[in-house]
PyMOL CGO cylinders between C-alpha atoms (Angstrom):
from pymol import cmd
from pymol.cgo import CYLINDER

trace = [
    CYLINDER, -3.14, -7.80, 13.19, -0.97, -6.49, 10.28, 0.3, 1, 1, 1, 1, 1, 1,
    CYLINDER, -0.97, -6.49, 10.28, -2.25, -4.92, 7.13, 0.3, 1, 1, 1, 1, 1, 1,
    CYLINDER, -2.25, -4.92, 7.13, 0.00, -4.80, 3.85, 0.3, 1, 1, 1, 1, 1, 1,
    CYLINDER, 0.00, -4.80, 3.85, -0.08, -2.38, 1.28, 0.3, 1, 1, 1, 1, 1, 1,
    CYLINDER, -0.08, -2.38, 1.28, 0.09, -3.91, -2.17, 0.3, 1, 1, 1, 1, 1, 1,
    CYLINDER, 0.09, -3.91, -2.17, 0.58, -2.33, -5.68, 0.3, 1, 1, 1, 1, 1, 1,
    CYLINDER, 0.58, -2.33, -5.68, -2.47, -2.62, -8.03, 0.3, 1, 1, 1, 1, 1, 1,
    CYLINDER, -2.47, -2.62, -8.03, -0.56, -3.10, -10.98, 0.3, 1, 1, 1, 1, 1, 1,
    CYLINDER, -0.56, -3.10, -10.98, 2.68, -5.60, -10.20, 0.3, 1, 1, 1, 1, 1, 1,
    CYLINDER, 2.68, -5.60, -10.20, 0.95, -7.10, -6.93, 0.3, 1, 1, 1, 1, 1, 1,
    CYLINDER, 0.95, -7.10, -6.93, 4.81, -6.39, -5.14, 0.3, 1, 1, 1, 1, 1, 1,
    CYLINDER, 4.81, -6.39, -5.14, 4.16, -5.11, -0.95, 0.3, 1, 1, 1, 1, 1, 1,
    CYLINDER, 4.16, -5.11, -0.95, 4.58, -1.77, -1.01, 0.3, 1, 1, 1, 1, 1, 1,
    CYLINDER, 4.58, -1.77, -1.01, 4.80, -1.58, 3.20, 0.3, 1, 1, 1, 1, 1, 1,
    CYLINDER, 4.80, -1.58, 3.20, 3.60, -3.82, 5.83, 0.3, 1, 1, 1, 1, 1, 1,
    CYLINDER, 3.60, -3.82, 5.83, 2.33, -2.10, 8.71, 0.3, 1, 1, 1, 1, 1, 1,
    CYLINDER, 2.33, -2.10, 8.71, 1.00, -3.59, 12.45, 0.3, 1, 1, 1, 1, 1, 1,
    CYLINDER, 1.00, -3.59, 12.45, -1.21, -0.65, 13.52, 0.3, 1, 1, 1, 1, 1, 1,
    CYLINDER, -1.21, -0.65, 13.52, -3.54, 0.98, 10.57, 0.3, 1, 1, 1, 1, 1, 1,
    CYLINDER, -3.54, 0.98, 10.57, -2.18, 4.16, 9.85, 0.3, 1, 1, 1, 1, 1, 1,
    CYLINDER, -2.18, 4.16, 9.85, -3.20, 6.85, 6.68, 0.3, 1, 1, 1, 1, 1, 1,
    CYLINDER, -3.20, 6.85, 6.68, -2.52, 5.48, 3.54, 0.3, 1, 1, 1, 1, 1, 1,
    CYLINDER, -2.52, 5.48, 3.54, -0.78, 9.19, 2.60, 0.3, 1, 1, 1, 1, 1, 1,
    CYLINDER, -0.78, 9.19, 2.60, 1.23, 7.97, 5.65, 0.3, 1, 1, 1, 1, 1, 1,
    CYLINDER, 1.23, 7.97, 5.65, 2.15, 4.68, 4.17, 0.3, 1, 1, 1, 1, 1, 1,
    CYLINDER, 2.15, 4.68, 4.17, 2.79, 5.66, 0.95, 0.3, 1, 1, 1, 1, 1, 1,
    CYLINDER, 2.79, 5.66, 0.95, 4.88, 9.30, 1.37, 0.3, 1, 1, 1, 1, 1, 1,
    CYLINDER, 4.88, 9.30, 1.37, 7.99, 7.79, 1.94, 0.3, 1, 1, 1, 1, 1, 1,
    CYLINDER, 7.99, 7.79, 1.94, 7.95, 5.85, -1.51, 0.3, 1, 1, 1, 1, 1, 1,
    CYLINDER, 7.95, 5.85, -1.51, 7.23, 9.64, -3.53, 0.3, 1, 1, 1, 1, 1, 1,
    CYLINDER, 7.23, 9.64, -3.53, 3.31, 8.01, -4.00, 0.3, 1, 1, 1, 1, 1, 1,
    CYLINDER, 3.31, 8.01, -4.00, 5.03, 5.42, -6.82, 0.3, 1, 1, 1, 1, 1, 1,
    CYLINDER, 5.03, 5.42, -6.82, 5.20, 1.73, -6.44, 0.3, 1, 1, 1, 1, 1, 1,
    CYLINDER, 5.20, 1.73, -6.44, 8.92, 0.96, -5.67, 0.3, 1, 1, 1, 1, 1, 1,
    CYLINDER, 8.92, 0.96, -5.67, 8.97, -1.88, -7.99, 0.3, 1, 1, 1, 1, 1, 1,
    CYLINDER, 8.97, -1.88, -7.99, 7.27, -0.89, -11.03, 0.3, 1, 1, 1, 1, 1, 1,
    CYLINDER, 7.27, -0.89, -11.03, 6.53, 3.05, -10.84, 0.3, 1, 1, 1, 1, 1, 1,
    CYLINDER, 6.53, 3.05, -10.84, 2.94, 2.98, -10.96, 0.3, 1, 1, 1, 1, 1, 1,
    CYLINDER, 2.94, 2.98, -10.96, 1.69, 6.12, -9.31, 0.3, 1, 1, 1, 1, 1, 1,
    CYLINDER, 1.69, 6.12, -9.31, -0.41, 5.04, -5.91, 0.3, 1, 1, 1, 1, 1, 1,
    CYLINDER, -0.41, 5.04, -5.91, -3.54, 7.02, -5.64, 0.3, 1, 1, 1, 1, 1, 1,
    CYLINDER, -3.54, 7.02, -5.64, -5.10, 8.02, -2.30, 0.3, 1, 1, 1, 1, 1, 1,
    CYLINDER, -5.10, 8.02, -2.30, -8.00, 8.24, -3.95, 0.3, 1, 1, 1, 1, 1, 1,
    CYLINDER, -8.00, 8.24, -3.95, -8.39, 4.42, -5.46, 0.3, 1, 1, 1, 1, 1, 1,
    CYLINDER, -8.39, 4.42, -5.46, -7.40, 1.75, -3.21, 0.3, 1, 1, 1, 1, 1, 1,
    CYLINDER, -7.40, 1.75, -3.21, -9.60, -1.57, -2.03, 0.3, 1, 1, 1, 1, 1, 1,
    CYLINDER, -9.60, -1.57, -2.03, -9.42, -3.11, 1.26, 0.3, 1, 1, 1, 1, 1, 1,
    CYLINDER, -9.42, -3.11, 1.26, -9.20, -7.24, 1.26, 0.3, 1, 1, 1, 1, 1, 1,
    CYLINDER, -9.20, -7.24, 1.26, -8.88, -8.44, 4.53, 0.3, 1, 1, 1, 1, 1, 1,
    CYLINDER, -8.88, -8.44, 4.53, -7.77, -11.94, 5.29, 0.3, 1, 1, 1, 1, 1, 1,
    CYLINDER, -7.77, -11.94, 5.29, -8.12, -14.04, 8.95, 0.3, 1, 1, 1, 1, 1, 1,
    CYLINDER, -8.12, -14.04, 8.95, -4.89, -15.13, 9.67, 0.3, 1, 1, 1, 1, 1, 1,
]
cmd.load_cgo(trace, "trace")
């Protein structure tokens, strides 16, 4: 299983990970901003979709 981390705003993968980790985790490295369009990622407002592959 691998879960990816898209932006809200531009839709662009922010990380792709293959074992769930903390979304602080995931999105730390990036200084909590998309790295495509700057939106600010919130721990605090995300949604799950999951998809069968």
């Amino acid at each position: 299983m691998s879960v990816e981390v898209v932006c809200g705003k531009c839709g662009k993968k922010v990380a792709n990970m293959k074992m769930l980790k903390s979304i602080k985790d995931v999105i730390r490295p990036y200084n909590n901003k998309c790295p495509s369009c700057g939106q600010t990622l919130s721990t605090a407002e995300f949604s799950l979709d999951v998809q069968e592959n």
